[in-house]
C-alpha positions in Angstrom: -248.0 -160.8 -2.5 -244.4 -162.3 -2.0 -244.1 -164.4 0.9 -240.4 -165.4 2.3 -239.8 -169.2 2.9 -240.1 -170.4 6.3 -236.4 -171.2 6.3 -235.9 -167.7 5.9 -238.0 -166.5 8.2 -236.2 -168.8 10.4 -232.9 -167.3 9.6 -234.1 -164.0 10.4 -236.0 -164.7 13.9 -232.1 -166.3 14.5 -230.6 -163.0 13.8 -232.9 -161.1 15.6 -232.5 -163.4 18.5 -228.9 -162.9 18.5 -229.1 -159.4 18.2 -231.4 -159.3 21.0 -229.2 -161.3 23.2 -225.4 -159.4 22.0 -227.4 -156.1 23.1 -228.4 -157.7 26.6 -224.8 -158.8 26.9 -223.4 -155.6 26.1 -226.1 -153.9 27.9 -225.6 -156.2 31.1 -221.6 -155.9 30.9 -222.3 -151.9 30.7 -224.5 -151.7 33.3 -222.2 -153.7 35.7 -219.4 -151.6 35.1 -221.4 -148.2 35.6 -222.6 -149.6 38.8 -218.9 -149.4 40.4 -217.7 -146.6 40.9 -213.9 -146.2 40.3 -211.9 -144.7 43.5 -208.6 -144.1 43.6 -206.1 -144.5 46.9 -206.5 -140.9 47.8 -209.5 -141.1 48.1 -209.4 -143.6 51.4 -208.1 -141.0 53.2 -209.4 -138.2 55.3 -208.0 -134.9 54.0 -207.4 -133.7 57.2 -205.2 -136.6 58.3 -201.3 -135.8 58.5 -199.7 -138.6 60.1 -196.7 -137.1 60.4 -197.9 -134.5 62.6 -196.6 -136.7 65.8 -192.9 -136.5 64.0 -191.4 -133.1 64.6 -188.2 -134.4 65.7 -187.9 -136.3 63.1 -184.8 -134.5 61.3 -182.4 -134.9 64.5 -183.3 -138.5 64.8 -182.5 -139.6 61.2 -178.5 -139.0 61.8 -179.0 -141.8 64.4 -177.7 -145.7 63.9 -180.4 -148.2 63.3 -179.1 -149.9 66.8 -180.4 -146.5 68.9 -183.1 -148.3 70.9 -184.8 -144.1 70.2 -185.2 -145.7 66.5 -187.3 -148.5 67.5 -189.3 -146.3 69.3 -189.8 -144.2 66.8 -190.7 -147.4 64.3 -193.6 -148.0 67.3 -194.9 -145.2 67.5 -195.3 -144.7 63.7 -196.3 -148.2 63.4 -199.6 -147.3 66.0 -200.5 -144.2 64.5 -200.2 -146.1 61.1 -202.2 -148.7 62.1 -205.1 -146.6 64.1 -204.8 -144.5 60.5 -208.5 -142.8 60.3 -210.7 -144.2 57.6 -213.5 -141.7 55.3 -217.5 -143.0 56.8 -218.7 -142.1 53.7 -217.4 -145.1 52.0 -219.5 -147.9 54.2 -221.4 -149.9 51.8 -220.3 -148.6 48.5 -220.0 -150.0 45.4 -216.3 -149.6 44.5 -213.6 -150.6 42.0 -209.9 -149.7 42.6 -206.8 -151.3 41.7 -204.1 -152.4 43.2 -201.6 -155.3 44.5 -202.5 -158.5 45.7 -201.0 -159.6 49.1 -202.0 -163.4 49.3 -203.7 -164.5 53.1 -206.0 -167.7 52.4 -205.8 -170.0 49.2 -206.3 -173.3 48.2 -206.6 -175.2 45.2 -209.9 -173.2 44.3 -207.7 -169.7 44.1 -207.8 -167.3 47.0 -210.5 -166.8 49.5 -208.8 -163.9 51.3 -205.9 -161.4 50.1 -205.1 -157.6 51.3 -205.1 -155.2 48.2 -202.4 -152.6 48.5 -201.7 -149.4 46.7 -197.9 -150.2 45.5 -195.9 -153.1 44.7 -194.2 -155.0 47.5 -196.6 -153.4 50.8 -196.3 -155.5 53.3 -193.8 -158.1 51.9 -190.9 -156.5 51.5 -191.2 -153.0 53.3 -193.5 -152.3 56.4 -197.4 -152.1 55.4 -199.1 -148.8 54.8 -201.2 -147.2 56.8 -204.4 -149.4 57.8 -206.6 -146.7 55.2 -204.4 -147.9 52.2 -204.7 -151.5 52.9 -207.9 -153.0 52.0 -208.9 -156.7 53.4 -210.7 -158.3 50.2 -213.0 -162.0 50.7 -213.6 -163.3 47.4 -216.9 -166.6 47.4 -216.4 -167.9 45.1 -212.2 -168.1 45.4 -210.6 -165.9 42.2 -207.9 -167.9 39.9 -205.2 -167.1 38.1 -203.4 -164.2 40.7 -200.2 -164.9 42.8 -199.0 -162.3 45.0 -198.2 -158.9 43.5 -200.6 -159.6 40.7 -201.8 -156.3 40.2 -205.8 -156.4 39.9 -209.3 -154.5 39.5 -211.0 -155.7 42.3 -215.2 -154.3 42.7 -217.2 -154.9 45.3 -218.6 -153.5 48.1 -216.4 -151.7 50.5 -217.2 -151.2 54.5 -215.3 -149.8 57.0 -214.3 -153.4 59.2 -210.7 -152.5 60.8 -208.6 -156.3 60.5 -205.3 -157.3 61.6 -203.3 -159.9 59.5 -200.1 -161.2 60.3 -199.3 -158.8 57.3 -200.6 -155.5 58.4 -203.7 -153.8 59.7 -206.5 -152.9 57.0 -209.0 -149.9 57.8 -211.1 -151.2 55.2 -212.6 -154.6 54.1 -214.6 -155.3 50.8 -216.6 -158.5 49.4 -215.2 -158.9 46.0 -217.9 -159.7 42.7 -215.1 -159.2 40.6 -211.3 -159.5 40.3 -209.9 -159.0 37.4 -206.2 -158.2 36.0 -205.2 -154.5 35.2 -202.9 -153.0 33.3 -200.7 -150.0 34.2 -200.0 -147.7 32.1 
């Protein structure tokens, strides 16, 4: 009977070693993603909510001039029900992943601790926020790296229904980030 060398059998224990340890990897990196589950920004609010409901008059009031102190009411009032916008109970504790824009709130030289994740480029920088059930407070221990505002990003982690208020906006939802990472729209 033929026997292999030991250096051989060596080689072979190696292989099967790596083999072994490229299937945990793949099998690990599978098994994190499947235990996410991808929403979308729809999904974060209740089907039944129409926050335009309260805006009937709307029509007559959009000839007016920006100065009409019945303008700035109007901004109040929308920015109220906006930021009392209902959020889906369901959600609490989830494991999620949705995309979405980075709106910086606490960095340092380790990255960012704390950021609001918005649906659409600009929220809450350049236009007035979304309603608090499309804005989603994200904490991030260890700090992420690499992201500057407007990045746009994969964020999973688990999401609960913790109603903040940021100099930036109102979020209906918070979520403890295990991973941030960059996404690509197509």
């Amino acid at each position: 009977m033929y026997t292999l060398p030991s250096n051989t059998s060596l080689s072979r224990r190696r292989l099967l070693q790596g083999l072994i340890a490229a299937f945990c990897w793949g099998a690990t990196s599978w098994l994190q993603a499947a235990r996410f589950s991808e929403i979308t920004w729809d999904e974060l609010i209740p089907p039944d909510w129409d926050p335009m409901e309260s805006f009937q008059d709307l029509p007559e009031l959009a000839t007016l001039p920006d100065s009409d102190p019945r303008v700035q009411a109007l901004y109040d009032q929308l920015r109220k029900i906006w930021d009392e916008a209902p959020t889906i109970p369901s959600l609490e504790g989830r494991a999620v992943k949705i995309p979405g824009f980075i709106v910086p709130l606490e960095s340092g030289k380790e990255g960012l601790r704390e950021f609001l994740l918005v649906p659409y480029f600009g929220a809450c920088i350049h236009t007035p926020p979304p309603p608090a059930n499309q804005i989603i407070h994200v904490k991030s221990n260890p700090p992420v790296q690499g992201f500057q505002s407007m990045s746009s990003v994969w964020v999973s982690g688990t999401i609960s229904l913790v109603r903040a208020n940021s100099k930036l906006g109102v979020s209906g939802y918070s979520m403890q980030a295990e991973q941030v990472e960059e996404y690509y729209w197509e």
